[in-house]
C-alpha positions as CSV (number, residue, x, y, z in Angstrom):
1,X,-44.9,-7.3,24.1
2,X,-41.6,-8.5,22.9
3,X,-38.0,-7.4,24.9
4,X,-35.1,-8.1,23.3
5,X,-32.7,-8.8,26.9
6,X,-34.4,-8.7,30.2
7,X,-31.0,-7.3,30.9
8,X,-31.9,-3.6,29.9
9,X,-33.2,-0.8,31.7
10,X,-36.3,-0.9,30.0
11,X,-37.2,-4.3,30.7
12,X,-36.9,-3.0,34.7
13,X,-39.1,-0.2,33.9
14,X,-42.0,-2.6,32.6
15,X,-41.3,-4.9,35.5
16,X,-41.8,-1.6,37.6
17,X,-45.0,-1.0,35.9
18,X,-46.0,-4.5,36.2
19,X,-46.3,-5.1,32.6
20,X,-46.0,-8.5,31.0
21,X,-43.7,-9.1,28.5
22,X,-41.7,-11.9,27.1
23,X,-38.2,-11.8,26.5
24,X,-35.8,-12.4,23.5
25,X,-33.0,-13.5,25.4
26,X,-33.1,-17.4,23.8
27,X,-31.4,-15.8,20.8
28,X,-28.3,-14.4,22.1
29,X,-27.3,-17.9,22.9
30,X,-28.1,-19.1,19.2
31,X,-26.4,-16.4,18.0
32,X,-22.7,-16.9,16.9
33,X,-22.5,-12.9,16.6
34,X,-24.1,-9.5,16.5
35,X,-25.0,-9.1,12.7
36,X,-26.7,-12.9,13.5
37,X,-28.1,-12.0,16.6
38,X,-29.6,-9.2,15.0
39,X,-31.1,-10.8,11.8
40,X,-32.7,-13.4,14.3
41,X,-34.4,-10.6,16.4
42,X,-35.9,-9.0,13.3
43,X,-37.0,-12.4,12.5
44,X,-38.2,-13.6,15.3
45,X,-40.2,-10.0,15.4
46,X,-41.6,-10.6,12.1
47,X,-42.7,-14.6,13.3
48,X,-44.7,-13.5,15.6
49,X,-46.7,-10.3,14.5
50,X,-48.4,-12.5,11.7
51,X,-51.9,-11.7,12.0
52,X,-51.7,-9.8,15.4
53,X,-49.8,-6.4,16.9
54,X,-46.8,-6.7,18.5
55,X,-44.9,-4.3,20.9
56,X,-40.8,-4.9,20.1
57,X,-39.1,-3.0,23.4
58,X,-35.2,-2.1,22.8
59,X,-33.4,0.4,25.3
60,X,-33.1,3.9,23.4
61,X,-33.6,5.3,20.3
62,X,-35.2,2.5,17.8
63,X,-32.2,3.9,15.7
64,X,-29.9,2.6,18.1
65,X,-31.2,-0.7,17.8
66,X,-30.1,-2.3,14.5
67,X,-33.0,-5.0,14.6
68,X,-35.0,-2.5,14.8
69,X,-33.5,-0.4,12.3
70,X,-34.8,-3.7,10.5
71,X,-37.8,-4.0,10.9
72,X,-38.4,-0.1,10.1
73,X,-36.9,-0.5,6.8
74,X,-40.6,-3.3,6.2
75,X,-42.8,-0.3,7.7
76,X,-42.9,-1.3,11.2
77,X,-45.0,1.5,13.7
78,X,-41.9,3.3,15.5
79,X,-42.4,5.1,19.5
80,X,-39.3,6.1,19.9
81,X,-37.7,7.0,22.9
82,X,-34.8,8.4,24.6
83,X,-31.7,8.1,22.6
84,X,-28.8,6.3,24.7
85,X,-26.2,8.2,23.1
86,X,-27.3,10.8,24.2
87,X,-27.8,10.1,27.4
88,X,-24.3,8.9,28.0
89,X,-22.9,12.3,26.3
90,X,-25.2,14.4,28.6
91,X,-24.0,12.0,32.2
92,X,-20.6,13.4,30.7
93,X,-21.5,17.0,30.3
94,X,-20.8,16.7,26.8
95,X,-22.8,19.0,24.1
96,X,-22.7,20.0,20.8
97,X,-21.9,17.4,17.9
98,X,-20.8,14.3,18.3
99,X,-20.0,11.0,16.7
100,X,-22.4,8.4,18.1
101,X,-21.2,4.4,17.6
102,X,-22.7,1.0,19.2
103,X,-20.1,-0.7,20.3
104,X,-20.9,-3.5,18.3
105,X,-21.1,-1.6,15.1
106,X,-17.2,-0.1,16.3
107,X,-15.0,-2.3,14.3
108,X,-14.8,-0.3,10.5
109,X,-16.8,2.6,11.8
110,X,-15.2,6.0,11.5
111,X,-14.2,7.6,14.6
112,X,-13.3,11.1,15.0
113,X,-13.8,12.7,18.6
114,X,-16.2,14.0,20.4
115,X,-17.3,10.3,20.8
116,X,-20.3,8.5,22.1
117,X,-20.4,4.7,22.1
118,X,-23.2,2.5,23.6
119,X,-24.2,-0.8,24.1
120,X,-21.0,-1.1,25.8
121,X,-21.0,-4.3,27.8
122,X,-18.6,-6.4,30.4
123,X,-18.7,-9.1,27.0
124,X,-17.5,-6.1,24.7
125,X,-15.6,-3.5,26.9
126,X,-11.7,-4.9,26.6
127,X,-12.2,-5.3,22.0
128,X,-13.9,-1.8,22.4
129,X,-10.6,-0.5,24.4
130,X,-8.4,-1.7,21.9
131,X,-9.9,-0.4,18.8
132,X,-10.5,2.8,20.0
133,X,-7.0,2.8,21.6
134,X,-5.1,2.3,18.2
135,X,-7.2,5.4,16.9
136,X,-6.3,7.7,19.8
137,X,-3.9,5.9,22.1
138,X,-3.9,4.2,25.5
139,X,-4.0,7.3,27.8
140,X,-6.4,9.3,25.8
141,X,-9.3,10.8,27.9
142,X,-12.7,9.3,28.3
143,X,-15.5,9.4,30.5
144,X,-16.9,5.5,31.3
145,X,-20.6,6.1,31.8
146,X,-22.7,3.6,34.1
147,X,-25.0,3.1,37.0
148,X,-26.4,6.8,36.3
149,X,-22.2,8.0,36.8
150,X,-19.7,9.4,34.3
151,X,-16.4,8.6,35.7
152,X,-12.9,10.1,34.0
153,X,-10.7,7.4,33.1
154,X,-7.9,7.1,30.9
155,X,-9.3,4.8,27.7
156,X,-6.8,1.6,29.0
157,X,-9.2,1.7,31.8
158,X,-12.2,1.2,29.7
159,X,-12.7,-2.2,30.7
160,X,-12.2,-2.5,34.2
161,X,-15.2,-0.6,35.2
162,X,-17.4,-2.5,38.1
163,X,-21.0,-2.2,36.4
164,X,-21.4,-2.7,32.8
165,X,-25.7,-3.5,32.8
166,X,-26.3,0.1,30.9
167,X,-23.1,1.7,30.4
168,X,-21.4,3.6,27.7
169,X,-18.1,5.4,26.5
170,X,-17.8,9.3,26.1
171,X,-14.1,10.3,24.5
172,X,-14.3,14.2,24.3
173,X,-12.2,15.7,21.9
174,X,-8.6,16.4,22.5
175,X,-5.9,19.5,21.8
176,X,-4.2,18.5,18.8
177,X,-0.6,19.2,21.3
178,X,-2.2,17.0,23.9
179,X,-2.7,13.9,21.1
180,X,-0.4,10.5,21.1
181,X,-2.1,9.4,18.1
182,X,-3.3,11.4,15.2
183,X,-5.4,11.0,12.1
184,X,-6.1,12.3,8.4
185,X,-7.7,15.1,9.9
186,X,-5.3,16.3,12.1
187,X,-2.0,16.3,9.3
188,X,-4.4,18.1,7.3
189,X,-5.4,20.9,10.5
190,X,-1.2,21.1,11.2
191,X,0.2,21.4,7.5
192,X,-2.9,24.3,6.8
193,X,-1.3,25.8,10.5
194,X,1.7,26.0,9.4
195,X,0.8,27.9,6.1
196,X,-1.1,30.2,8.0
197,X,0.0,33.9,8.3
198,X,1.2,33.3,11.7
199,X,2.5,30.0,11.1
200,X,5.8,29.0,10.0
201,X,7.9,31.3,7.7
202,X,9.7,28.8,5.7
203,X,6.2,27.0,5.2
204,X,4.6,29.9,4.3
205,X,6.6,30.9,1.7
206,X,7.3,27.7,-0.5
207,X,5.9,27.1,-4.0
208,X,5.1,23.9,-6.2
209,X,8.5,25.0,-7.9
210,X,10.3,25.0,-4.7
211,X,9.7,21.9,-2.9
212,X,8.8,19.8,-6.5
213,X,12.3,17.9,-6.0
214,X,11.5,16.8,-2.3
215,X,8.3,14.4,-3.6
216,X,11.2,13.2,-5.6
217,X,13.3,12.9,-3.1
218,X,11.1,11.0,-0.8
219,X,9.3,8.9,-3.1
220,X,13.4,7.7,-3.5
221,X,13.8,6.9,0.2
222,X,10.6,5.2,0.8
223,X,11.7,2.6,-2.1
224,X,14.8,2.4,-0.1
225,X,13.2,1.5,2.8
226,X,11.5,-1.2,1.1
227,X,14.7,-2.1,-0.3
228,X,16.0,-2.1,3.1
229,X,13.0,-4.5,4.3
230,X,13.0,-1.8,7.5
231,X,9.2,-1.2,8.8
232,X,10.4,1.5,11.1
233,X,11.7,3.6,7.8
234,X,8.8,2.5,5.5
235,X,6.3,4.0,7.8
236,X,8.4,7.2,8.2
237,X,9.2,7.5,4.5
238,X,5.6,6.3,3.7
239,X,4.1,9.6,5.9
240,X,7.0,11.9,4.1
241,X,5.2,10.7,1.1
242,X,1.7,11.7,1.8
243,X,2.7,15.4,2.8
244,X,4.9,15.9,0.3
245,X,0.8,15.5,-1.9
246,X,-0.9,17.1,0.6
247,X,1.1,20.1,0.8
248,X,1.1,20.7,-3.1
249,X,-3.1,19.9,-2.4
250,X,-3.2,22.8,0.0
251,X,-1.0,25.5,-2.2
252,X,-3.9,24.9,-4.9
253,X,-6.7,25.1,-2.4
254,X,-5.4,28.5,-1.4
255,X,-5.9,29.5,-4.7
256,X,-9.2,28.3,-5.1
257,X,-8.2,25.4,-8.3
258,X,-9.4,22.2,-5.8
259,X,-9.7,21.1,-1.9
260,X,-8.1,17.6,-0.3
261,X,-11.7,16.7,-0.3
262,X,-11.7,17.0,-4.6
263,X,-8.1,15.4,-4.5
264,X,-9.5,12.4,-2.7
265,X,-12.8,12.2,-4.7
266,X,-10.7,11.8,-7.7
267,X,-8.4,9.1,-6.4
268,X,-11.4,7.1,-5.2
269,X,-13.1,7.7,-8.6
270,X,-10.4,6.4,-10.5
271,X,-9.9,3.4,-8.3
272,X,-13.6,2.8,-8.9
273,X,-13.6,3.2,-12.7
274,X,-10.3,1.6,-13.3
275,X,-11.7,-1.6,-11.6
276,X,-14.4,-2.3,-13.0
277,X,-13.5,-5.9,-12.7
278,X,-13.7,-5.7,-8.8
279,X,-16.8,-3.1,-8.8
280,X,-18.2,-3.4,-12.3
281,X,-18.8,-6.3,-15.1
282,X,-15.8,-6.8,-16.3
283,X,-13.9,-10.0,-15.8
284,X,-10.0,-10.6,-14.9
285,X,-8.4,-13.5,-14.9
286,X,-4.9,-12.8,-12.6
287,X,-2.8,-10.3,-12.0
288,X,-2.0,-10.2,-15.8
289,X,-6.3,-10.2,-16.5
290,X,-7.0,-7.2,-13.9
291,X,-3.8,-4.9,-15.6
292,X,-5.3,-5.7,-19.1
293,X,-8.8,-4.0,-17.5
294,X,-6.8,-1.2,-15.3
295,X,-5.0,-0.1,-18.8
296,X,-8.3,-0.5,-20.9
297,X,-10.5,1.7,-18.3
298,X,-7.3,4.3,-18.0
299,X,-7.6,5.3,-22.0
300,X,-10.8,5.3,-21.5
301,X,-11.0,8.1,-18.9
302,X,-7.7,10.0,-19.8
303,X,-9.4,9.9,-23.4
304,X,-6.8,8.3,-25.6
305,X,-7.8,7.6,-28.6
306,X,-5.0,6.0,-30.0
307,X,-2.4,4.0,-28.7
308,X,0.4,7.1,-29.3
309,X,-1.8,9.1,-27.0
310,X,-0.9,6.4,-23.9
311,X,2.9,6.2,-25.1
312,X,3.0,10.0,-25.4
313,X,1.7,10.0,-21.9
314,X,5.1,8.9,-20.2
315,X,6.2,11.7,-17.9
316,X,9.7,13.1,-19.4
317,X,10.3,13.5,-15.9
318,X,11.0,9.5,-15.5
319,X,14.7,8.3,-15.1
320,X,15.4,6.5,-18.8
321,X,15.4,3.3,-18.0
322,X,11.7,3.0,-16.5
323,X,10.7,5.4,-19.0
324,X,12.0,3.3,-21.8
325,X,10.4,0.3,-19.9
326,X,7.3,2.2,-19.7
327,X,7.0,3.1,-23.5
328,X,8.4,-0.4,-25.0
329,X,5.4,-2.1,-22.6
330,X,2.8,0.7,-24.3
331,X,4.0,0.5,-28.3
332,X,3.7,-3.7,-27.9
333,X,-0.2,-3.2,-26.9
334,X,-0.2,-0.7,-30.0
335,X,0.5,-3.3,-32.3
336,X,4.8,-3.6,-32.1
337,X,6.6,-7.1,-32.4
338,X,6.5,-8.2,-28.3
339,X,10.1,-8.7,-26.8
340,X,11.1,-12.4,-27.0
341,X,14.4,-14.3,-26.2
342,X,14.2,-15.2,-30.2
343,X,14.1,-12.1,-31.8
344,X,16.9,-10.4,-29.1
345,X,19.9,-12.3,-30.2
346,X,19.7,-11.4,-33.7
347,X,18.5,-7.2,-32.8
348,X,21.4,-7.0,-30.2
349,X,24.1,-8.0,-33.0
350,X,22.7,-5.6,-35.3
351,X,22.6,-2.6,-32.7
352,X,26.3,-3.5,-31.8
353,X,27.8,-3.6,-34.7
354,X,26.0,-0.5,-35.9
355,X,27.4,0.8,-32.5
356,X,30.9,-0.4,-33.2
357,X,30.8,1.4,-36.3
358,X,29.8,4.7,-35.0
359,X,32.8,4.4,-32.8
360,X,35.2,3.5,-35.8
361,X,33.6,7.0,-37.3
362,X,34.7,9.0,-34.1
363,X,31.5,10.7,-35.0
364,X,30.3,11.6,-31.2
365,X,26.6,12.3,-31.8
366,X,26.2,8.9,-33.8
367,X,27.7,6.9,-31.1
368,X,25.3,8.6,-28.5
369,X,22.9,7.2,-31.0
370,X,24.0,4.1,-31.3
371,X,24.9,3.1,-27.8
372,X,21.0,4.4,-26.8
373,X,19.7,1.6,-29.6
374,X,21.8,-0.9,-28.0
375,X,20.7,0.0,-24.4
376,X,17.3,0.0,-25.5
377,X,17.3,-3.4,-26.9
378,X,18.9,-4.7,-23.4
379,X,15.8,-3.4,-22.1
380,X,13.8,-5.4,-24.0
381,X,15.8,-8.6,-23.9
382,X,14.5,-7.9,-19.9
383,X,11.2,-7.5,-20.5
384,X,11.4,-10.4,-22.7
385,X,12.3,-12.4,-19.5
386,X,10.0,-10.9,-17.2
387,X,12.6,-8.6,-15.2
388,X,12.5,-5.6,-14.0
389,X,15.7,-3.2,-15.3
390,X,15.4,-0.2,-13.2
391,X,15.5,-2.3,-10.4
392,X,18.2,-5.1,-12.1
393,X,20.8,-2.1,-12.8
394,X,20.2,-0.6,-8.7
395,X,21.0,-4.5,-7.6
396,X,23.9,-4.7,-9.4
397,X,25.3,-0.8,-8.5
398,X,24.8,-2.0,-5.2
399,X,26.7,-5.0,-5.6
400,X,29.5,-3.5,-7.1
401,X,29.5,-1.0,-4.1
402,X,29.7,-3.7,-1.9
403,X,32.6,-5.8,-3.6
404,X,34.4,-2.4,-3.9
405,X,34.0,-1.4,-0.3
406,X,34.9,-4.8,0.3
407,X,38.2,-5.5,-2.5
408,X,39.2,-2.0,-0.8
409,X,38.8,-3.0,2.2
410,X,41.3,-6.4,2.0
411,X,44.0,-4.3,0.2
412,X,44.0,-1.7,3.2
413,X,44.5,-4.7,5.6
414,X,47.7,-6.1,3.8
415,X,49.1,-2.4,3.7
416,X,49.0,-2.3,0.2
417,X,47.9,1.0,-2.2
418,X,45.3,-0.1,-4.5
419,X,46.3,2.0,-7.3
420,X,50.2,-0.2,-6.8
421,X,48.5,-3.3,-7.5
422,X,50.0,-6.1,-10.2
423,X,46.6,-7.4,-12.5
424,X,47.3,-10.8,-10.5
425,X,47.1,-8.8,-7.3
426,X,44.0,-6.9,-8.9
427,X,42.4,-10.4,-9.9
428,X,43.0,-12.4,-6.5
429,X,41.6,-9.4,-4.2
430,X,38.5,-9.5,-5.9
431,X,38.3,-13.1,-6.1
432,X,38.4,-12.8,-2.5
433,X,36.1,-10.5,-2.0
434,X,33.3,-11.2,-4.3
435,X,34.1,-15.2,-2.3
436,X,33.7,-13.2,0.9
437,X,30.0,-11.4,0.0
């Protein structure tokens, strides 16, 4: 009879029974973690039942145990006994479902309360604490589980109990009101509460049509929180963000067209399918490599046919300049001359005298025209150089804000009027300021 600890209360119930059994405690210290340790055990197991039985104790359920979950999966003979989950859930009068986690299987596990975790130890207690604290806070409510005793703590306390030999962690669930931290699940539960027919009015009533400016709206201030380099704003805008989708997810799930759960499915497709060089056989080569496979798998599933389908597919929504980005990068994959510094020189000349010529003509709609072909080609002279003009033209607005605010600013202090000002006056005040920035 193998035991893997002596340090378990079924080891003390063989010594109890007077039972021999040998112990696997010799791996823990060869171990340089638990996915090691456990890969010896099943090992170790496996070395010695050639050509004889052997009896491999664990405390619990054999499902509990991941060596032994192990050596089931090679048709190993299973008794099982008591799970230890729960055990620790019924010390802490919990019943009902539950999510049931070993401790050392906590770290990318997802946790959603009413929460069991085991094979809590002295070793473990203060890394379970703080992953389970940055799911659900610091003070959140649990019940730490040992010595046959289910004590309410708040969760900082996890690991300052006294005996840790078999002890576990109950966190019941929580009133949404009562939270500090919150998850997926619980914006979902508030934003269908607040559509409900006794929830809020001004909720209840809004439409796709209504709020479609606000995504807008919020997608703008979370890239000016980026912009800004301000984490505190990101991470509001960011959250604006995701309701803004959510909320037009649950209009449609009233109706019955699809659920969060069929909006997510979809997203996690399509960042499946699209890289197919990170989950399929496709091969990228840098940044450059794995957007040549995103754009190849996105025809693919969107079912264009032709390279007009994918410049066609630019929303009209899109201010003009990223739109104009967005369909000059689509028609040079469908074949078009590709932007170079070369070719730019001799385009823009053409486009401004044809522009210069429209003006000469007074006619209005030409020079429209006109000015958009010369605009356009500035666009490509960008992408020609790798730059971003969307972005390039926002820079510069804000710069010119600034050396206004700025020039303005100067004239103010000398008690001059800025519309009184001779062009040497004009010339030196900006100097100054532009000097000053």
């Amino acid at each position: 009879m193998l035991v893997r600890t002596a340090a378990i209360p079924s080891a003390q119930t063989l010594d109890d029974e007077g039972i021999h059994y040998e112990t696997l405690d010799f791996l823990y210290e060869k171990s340089r973690n638990y996915d090691t340790l456990t890969k010896k055990l099943a090992a170790e197991v496996r070395r010695r039942a050639k050509g004889r039985h052997v009896c491999y104790c664990v405390d619990g359920s054999a499902g509990e145990d991941a060596a032994a979950q192990l050596l089931l999966g090679r048709g190993a003979a299973v008794v099982d006994g008591r799970s230890k989950a729960a055990y620790f859930a019924s010390k802490a009068g919990l019943s009902g479902d539950y999510t049931a986690v070993s401790a050392f299987a906590l770290s990318g596990a997802r946790l959603v309360r009413p929460l069991v975790v085991y094979d809590l130890t002295r070793d473990n207690a203060a890394d379970v604490k703080l992953l389970l604290a940055e799911a659900f806070g610091d003070e959140a409510p649990a019940q730490l589980v040992s010595g046959g005793e289910a004590v309410p703590i708040p969760l900082y306390e996890a690991d300052r109990g006294a005996d840790y030999s078999f002890a576990g962690l109950v966190l019941p669930e929580e009133d949404v009101l009562q939270k500090k931290r919150f998850g997926f699940e619980d914006l979902i539960w508030i934003l269908r509460r607040l559509r409900a027919p006794d929830g809020c009015p001004w909720d209840r009533v809004q439409t796709h049509e209504s709020i479609r400016i606000n995504a807008i709206e919020e997608a703008y201030e979370l890239v000016d929180a980026i912009d800004l380099k301000d984490p505190d704003k990101m991470r509001e805008e960011a959250g604006d963000v995701l309701m803004q989708s959510l909320f037009h997810t649950l209009i449609e799930e009233e109706k019955g067209n699809f659920t969060v759960t069929d909006m997510l499915t979809e997203l996690c497709e399509k960042l499946i399918t699209r890289h197919t060089h990170v989950f399929g056989q496709d091969k990228a080569s840098g940044a450059e490599g794995a957007l040549t496979v995103w754009e190849k798998n996105k025809m693919t599933e969107k079912h264009q046919t032709t390279y007009s389908d994918a410049v066609n597919d630019v929303p009209e929504c899109f201010p003009a300049l990223l739109r104009a980005q967005k369909i000059a990068k689509r028609v040079e994959k469908g074949g078009w001359d590709p932007a170079t510094l070369e070719n730019f020189e001799q385009k823009f000349r053409e486009e401004y005298e044809e522009l210069l010529e429209a003006h000469r003509s007074g006619d209005g709609a030409r020079i429209s025209e006109e000015l958009g072909d010369v605009l356009f080609c500035t666009v490509e002279l960008g992408r020609a150089m790798g730059a971003d003009c969307e972005q390039s033209l926002l820079d510069t607005v804000k710069k010119m804000q600034r050396r206004y605010t700025k020039y303005e600013s100067l004239v103010l202090a000398d008690g001059k009027d800025v519309h009184e000002l001779s062009d040497e006056e004009k010339n030196e005040y900006y100097r100054r300021a532009k000097n000053e920035l």
